[in-house]
Backbone as numpy.savetxt, mean C-alpha at the origin, in Angstrom:
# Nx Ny Nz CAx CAy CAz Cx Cy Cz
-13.91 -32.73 -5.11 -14.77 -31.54 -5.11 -13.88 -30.30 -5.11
-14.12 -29.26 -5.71 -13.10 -28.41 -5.82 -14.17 -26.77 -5.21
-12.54 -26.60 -4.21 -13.27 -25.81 -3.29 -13.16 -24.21 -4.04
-14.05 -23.31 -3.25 -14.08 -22.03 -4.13 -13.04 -20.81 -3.25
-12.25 -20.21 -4.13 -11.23 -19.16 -3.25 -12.19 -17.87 -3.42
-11.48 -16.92 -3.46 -12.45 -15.34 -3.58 -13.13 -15.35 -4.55
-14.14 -15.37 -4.25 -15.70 -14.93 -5.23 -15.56 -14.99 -6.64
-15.64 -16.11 -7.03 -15.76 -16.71 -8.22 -14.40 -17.17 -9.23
-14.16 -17.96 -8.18 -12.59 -18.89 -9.01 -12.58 -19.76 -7.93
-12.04 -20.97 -8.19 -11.41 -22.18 -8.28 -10.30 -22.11 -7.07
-10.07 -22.72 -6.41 -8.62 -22.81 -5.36 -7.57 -23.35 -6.37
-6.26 -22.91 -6.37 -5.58 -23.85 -6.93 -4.38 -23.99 -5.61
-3.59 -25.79 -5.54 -3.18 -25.69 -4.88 -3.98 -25.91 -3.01
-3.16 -25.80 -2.30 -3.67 -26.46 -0.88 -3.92 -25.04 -0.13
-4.53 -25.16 0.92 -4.91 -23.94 1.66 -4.10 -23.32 2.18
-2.86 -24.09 3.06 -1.63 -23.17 3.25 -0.71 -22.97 2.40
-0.69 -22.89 1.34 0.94 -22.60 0.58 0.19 -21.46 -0.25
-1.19 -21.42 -1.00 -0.82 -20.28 -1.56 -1.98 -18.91 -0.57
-2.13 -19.43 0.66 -2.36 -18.07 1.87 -0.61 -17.56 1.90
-0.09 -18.54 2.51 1.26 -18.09 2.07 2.52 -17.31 1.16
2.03 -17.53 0.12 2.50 -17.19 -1.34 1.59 -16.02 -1.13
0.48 -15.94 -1.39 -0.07 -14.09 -1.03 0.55 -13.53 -0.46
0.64 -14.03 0.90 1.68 -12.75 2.09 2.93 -12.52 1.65
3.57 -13.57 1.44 4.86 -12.96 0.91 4.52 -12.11 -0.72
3.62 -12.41 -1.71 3.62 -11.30 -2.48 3.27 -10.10 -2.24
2.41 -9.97 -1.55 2.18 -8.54 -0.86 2.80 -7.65 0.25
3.47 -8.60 0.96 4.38 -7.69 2.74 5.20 -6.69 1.45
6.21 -6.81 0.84 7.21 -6.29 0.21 6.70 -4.43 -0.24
4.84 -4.78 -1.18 4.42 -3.68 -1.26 3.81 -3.23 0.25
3.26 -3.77 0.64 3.19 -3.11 1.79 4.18 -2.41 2.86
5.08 -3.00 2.98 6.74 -2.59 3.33 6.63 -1.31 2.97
6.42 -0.81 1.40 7.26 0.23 0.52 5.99 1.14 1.33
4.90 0.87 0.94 4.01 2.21 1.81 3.90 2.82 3.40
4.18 1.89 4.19 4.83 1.99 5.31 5.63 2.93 5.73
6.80 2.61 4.68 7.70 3.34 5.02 7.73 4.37 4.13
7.23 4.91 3.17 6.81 5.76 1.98 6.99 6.88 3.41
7.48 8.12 2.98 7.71 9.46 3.93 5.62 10.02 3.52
5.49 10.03 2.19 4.22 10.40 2.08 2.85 10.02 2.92
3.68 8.38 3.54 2.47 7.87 5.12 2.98 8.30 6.02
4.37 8.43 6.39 4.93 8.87 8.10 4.73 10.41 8.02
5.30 11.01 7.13 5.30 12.53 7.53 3.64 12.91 7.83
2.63 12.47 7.40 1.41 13.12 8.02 1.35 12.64 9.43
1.77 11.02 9.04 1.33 10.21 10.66 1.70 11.38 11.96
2.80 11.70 11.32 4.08 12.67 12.84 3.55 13.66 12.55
2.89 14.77 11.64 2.61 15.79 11.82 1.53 16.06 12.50
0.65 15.10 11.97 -0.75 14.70 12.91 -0.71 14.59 14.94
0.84 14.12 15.06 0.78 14.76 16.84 0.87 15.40 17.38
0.92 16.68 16.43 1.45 18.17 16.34 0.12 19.12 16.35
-1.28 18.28 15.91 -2.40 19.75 15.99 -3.27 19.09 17.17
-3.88 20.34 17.14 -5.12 20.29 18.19 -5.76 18.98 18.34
-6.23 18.64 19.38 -6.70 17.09 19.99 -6.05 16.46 19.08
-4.47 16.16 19.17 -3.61 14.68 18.50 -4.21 13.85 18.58
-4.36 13.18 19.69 -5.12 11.62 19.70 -6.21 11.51 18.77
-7.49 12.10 19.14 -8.45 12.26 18.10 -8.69 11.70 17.07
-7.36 13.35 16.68 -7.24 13.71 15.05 -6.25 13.00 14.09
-5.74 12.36 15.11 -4.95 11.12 14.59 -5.26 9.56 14.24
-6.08 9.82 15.14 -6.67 8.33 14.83 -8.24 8.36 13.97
-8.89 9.28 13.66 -9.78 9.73 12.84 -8.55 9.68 11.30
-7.79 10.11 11.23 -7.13 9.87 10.07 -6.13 8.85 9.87
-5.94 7.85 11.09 -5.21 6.42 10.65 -6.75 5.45 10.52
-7.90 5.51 10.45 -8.89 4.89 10.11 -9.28 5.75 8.90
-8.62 6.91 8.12 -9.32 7.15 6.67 -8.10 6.20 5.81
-6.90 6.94 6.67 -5.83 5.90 5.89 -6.11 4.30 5.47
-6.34 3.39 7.01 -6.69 2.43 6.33 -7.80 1.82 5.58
-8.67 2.60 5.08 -10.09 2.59 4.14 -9.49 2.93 2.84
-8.48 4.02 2.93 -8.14 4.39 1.40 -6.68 3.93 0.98
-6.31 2.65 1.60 -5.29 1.70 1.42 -5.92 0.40 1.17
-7.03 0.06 1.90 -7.49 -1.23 2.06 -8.82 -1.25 0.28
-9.36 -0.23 0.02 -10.49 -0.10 -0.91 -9.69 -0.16 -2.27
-8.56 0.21 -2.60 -8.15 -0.03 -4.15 -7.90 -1.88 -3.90
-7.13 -2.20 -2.87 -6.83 -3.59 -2.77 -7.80 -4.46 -3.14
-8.83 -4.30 -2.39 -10.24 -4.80 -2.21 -10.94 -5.32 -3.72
-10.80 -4.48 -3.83 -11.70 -4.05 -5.71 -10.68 -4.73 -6.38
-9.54 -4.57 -6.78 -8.76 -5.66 -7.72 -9.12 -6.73 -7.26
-8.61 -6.91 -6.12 -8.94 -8.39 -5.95 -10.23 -9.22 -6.44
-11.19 -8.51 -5.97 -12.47 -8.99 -6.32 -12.29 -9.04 -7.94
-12.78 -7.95 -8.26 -12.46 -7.40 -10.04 -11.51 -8.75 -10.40
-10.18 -9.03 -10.02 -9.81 -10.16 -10.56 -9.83 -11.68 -10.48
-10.76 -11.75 -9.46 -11.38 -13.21 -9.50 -12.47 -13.06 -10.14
-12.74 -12.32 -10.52 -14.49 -12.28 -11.60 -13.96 -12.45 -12.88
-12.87 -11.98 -13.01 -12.64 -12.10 -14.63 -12.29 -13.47 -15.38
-13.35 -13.55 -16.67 -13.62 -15.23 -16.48 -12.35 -15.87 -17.14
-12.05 -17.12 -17.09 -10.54 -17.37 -16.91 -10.78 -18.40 -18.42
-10.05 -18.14 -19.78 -9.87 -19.22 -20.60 -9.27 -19.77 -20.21
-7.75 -20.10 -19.55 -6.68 -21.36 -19.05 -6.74 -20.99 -17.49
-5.69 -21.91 -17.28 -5.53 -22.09 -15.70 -4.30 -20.62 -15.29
-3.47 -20.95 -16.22 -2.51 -19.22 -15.82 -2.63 -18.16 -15.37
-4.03 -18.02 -16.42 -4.55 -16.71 -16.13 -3.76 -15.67 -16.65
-3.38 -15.64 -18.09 -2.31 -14.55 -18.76 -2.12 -13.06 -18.91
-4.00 -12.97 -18.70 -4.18 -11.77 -18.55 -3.06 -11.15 -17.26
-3.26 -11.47 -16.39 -2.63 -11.27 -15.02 -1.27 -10.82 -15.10
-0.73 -11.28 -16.18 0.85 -11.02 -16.33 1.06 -9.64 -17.20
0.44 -9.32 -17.77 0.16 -8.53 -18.25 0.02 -7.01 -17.42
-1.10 -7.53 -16.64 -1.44 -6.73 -16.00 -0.39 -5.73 -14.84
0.16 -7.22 -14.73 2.03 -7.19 -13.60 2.77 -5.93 -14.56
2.83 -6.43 -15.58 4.08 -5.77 -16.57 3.35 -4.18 -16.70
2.08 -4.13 -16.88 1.65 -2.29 -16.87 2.33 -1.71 -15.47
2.03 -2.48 -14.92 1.73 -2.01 -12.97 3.29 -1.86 -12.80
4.01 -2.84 -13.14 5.41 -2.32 -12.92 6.57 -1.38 -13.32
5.97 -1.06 -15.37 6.25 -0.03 -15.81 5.85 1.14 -14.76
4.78 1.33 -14.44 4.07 2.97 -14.10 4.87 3.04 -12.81
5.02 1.54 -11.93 5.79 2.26 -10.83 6.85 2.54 -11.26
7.99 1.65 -11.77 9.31 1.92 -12.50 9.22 3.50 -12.91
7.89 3.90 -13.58 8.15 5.45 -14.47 7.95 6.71 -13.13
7.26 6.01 -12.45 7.22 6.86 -10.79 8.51 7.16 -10.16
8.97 5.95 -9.65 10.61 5.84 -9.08 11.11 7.08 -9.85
10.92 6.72 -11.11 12.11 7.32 -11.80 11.89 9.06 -11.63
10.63 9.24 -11.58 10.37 10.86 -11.58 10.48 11.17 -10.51
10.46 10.75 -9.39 10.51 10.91 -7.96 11.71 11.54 -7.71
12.57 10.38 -8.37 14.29 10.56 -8.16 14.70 12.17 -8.85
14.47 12.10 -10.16 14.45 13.17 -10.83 13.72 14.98 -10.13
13.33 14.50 -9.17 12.32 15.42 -8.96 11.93 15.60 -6.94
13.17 14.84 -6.64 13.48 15.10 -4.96 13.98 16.29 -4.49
14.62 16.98 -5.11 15.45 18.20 -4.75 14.27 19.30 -4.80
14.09 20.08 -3.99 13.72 21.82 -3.93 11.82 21.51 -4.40
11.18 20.48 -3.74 9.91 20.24 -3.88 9.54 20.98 -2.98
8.35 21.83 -3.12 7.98 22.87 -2.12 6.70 22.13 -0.90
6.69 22.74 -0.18 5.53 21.74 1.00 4.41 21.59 0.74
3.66 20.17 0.83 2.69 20.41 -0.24 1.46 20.77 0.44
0.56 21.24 -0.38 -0.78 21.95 0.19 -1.46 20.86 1.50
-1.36 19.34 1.54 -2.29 19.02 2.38 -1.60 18.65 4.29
-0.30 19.33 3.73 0.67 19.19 4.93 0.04 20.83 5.82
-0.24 21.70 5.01 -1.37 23.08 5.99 -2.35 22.67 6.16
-3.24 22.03 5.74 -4.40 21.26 5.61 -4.14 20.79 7.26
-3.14 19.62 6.81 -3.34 18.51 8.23 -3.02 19.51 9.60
-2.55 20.88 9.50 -1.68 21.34 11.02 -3.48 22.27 11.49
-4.35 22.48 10.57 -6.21 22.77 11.43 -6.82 21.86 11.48
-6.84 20.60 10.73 -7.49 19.43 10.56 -7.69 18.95 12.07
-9.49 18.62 12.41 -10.00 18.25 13.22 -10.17 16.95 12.90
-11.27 16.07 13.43 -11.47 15.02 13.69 -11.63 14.55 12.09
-12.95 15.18 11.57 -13.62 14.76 10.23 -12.77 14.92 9.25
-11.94 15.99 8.97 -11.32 16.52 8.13 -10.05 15.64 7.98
-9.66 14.80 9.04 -8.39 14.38 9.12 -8.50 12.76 8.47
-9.85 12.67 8.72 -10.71 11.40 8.42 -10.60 11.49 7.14
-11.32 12.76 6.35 -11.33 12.54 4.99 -9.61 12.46 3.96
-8.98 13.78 4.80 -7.91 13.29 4.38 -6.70 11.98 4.63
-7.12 11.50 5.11 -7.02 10.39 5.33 -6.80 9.19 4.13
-8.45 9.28 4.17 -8.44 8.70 2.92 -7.92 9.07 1.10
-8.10 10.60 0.98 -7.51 11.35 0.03 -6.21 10.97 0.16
-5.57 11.13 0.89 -3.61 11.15 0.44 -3.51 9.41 0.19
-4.27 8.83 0.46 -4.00 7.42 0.28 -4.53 7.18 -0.90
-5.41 7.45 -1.55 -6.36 7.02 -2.95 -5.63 7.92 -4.24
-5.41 9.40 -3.74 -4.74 10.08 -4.59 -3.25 10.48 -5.03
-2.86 9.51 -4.49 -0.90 9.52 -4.40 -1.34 8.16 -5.30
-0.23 8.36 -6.53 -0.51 7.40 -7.59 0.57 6.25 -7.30
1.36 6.41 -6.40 2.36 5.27 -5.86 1.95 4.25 -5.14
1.36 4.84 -4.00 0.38 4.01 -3.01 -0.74 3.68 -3.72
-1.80 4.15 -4.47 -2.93 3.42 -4.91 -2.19 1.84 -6.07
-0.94 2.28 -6.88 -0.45 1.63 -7.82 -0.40 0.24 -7.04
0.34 0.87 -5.86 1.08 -0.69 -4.93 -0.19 -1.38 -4.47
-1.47 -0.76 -3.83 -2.51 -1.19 -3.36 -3.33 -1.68 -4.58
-3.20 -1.62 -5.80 -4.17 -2.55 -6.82 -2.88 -3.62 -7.00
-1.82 -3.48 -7.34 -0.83 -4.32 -7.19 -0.84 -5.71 -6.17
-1.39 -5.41 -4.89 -1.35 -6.40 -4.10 -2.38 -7.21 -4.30
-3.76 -6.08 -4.53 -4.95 -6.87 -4.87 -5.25 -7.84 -6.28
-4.34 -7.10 -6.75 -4.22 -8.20 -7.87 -3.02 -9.79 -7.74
-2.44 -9.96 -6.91 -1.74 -10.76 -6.61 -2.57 -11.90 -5.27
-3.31 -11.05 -4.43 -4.27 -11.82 -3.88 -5.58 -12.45 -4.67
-6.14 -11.87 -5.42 -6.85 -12.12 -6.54 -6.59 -13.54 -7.19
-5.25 -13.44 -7.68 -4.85 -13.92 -8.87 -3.87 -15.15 -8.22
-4.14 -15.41 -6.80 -3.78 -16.46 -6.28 -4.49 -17.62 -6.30
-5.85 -17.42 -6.22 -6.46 -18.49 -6.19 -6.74 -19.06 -4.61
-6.22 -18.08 -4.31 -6.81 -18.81 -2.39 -8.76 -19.07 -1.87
-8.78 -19.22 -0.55 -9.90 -19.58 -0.63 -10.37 -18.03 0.04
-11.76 -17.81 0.13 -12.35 -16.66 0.41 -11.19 -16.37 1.81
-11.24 -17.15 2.93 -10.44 -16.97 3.71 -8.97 -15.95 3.59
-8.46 -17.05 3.18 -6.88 -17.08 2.70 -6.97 -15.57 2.00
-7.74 -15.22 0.98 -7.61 -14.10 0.42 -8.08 -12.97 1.58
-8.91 -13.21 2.40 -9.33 -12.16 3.67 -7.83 -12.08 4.48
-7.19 -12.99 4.75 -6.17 -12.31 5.44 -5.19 -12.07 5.18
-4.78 -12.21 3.19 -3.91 -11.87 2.91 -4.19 -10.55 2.72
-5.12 -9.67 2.46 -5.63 -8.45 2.21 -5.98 -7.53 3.75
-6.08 -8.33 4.46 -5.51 -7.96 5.89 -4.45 -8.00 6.62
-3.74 -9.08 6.27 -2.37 -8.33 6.34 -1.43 -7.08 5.90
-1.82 -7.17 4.34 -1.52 -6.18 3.80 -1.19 -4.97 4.45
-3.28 -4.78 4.48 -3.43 -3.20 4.83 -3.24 -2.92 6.36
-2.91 -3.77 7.08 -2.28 -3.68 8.61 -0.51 -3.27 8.70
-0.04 -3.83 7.61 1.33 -3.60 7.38 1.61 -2.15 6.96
0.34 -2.03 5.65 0.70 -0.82 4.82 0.00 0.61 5.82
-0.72 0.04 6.80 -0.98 1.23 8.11 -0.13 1.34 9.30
0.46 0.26 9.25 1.50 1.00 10.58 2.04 1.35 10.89
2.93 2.25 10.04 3.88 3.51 10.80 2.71 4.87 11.20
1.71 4.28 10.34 0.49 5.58 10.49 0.14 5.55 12.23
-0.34 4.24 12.49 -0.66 3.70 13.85 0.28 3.85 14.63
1.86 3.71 14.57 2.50 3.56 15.67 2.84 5.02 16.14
2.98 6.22 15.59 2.74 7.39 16.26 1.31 7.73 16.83
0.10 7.32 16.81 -0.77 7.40 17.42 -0.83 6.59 18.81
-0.13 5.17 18.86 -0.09 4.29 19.95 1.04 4.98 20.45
2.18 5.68 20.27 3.48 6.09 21.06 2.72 7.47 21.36
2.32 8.09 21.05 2.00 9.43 21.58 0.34 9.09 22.80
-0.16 8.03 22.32 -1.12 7.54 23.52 -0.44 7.22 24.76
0.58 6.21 24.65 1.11 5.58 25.76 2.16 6.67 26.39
3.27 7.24 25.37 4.13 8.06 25.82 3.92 9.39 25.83
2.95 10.17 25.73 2.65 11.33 25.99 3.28 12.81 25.50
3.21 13.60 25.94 3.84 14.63 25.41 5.77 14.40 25.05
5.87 13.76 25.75 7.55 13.47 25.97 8.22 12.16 24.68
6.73 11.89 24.05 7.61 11.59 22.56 7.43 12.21 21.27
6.78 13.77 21.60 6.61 14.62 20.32 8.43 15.13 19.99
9.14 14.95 20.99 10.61 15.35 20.47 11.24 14.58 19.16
10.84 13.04 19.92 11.50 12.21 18.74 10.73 12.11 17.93
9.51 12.26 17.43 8.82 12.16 16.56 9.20 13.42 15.72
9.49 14.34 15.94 9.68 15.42 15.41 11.33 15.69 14.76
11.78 14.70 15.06 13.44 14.19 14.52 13.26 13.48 13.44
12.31 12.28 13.39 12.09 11.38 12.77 11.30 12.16 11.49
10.24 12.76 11.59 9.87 13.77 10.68 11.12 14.64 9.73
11.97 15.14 10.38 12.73 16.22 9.69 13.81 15.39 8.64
14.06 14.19 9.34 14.84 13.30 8.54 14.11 12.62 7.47
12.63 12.30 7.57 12.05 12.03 6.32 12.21 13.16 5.32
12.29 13.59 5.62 11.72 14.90 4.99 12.71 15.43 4.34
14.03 15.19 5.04 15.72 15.13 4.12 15.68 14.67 3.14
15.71 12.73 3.99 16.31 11.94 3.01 15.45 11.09 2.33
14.22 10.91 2.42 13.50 9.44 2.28 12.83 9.37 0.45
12.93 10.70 0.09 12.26 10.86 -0.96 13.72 10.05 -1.94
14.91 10.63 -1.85 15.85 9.68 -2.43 15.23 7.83 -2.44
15.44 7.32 -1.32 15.59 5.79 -0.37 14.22 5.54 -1.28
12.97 6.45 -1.05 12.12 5.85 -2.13 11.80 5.48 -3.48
12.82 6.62 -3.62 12.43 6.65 -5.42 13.36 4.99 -6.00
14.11 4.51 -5.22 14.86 3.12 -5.52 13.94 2.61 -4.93
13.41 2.52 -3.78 12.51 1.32 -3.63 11.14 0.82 -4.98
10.68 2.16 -4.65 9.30 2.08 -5.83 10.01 1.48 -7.02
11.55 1.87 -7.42 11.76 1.29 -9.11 12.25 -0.47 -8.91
12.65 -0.64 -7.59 12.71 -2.37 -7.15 11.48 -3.01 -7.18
10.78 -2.76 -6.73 9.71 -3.17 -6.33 8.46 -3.15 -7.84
8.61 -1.79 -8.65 8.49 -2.34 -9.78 9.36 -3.42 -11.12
10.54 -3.06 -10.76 11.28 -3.93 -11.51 10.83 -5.48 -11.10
10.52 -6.00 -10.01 9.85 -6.95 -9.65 8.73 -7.84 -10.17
7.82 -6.79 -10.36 6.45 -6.94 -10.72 6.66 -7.20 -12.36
7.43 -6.13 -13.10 7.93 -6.30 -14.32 8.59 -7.72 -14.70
9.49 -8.29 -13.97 10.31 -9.66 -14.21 9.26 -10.36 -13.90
8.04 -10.84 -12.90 7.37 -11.65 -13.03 6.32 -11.54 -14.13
6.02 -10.60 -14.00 4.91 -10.65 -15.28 5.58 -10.56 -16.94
6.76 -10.63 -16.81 7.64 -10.82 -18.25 7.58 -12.61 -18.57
8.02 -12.49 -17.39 8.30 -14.42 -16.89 7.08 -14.66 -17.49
6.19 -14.93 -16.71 4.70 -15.38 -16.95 3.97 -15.30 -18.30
4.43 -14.30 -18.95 4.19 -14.12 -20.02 4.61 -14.96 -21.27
6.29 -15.10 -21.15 6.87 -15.64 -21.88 6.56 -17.40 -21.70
6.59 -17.58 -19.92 5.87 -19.10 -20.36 4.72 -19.34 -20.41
3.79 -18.31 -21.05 2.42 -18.74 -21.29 2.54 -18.98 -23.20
3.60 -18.35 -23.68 3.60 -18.43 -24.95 4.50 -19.51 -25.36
5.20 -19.87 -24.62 6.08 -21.10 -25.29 5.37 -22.50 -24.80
């Protein structure tokens, strides 16, 4: 009897190896958003306005809605799509767009680190109340074309695993638990440690803010170069 993975496909494979094979395809992008300065520098600026706690955690719950909702939708979106072979070729394909655009990201990033001026939603976040922090929240996560790229990226790799409804629920929860927690851990350190860790948080900020846009623009082009070699791979042995 052949059991059913996410909403409308086939399991292939046993229940633990490819729950498995998801997480490890996805931690890596999740890794890169994590540590992306574009998630920490709000996280840390966010302990800096009026009611922190709050307004921080009103916007590490938009964050993880507008990290977790592009994931979501590929995934689904790619177990619906009806399958002529077992490969699934489309999929590789799909790898090889996704890894160009990040590859063409990296690359402009790099090109384009030096003398970037502060961007509009960094004034935004220093009045941002509860709601506002909420919505942006979700905005810097849906509308930064790096992070949404990596978040259909994963969902298409959970998708396109073939796990069972399960297996695909917590590989897509892992994910977006990974790809939220540097957001979370200045909200839990400024809960527990109080005023007396806005110093280091505020170190940790200035140094993103140096160096990280460099450290990223190589990650994003690894991480697409990645996606690119598998979906080259896949490609080439779907045709021979």
């Amino acid at each position: 009897m052949t059991s059913r993975g996410v909403p409308g496909h086939a399991r292939t494979g046993t229940g633990s190896a490819p729950g498995a094979m998801v997480i490890g395809e996805v931690l890596p992008m999740a890794v890169v958003i994590a540590v992306s300065p574009f998630t920490v520098i709000p996280a840390v600026f966010m302990q800096f306005t009026p009611r922190a706690k709050v307004t921080s955690g009103a916007f590490l719950a938009g964050w993880v809605i507008g990290v977790a909702v592009p994931a979501v939708l590929c995934a689904v979106l790619t177990s619906l799509v009806p399958l002529g072979e077992r490969d699934r070729p489309w999929t590789d394909w799909a790898r090889i767009v996704l890894g160009l655009c990040l590859v063409a990201l990296g690359v402009r990033q790099w090109l384009v680190r030096h003398g970037k001026p502060a961007p509009r939603w960094m004034r935004l976040l220093s009045e941002a109340g509860p709601g506002r922090a909420f919505r942006l929240g979700v905005l810097l996560a849906v509308a930064n074309p790096k992070i949404f790229l990596l978040s259909a990226a994963a969902g298409l790799a959970v998708g396109a695993a073939g796990s069972s409804a399960a297996g695909a629920g917590v590989g897509l929860a892992v994910f977006t638990a990974v790809a939220a927690s540097t957001v979370a851990l200045p909200v839990l350190l400024h809960t527990v440690g109080g005023p007396r860790v806005l110093g280091p948080l505020a170190r940790v900020k200035l140094w993103l803010e140096t160096h990280a846009a460099a450290v990223m623009a190589w990650v994003i082009v690894a991480i697409g170069v990645l996606l690119l070699a598998e979906g080259l791979a896949g490609a080439v042995q779907g045709v021979s």
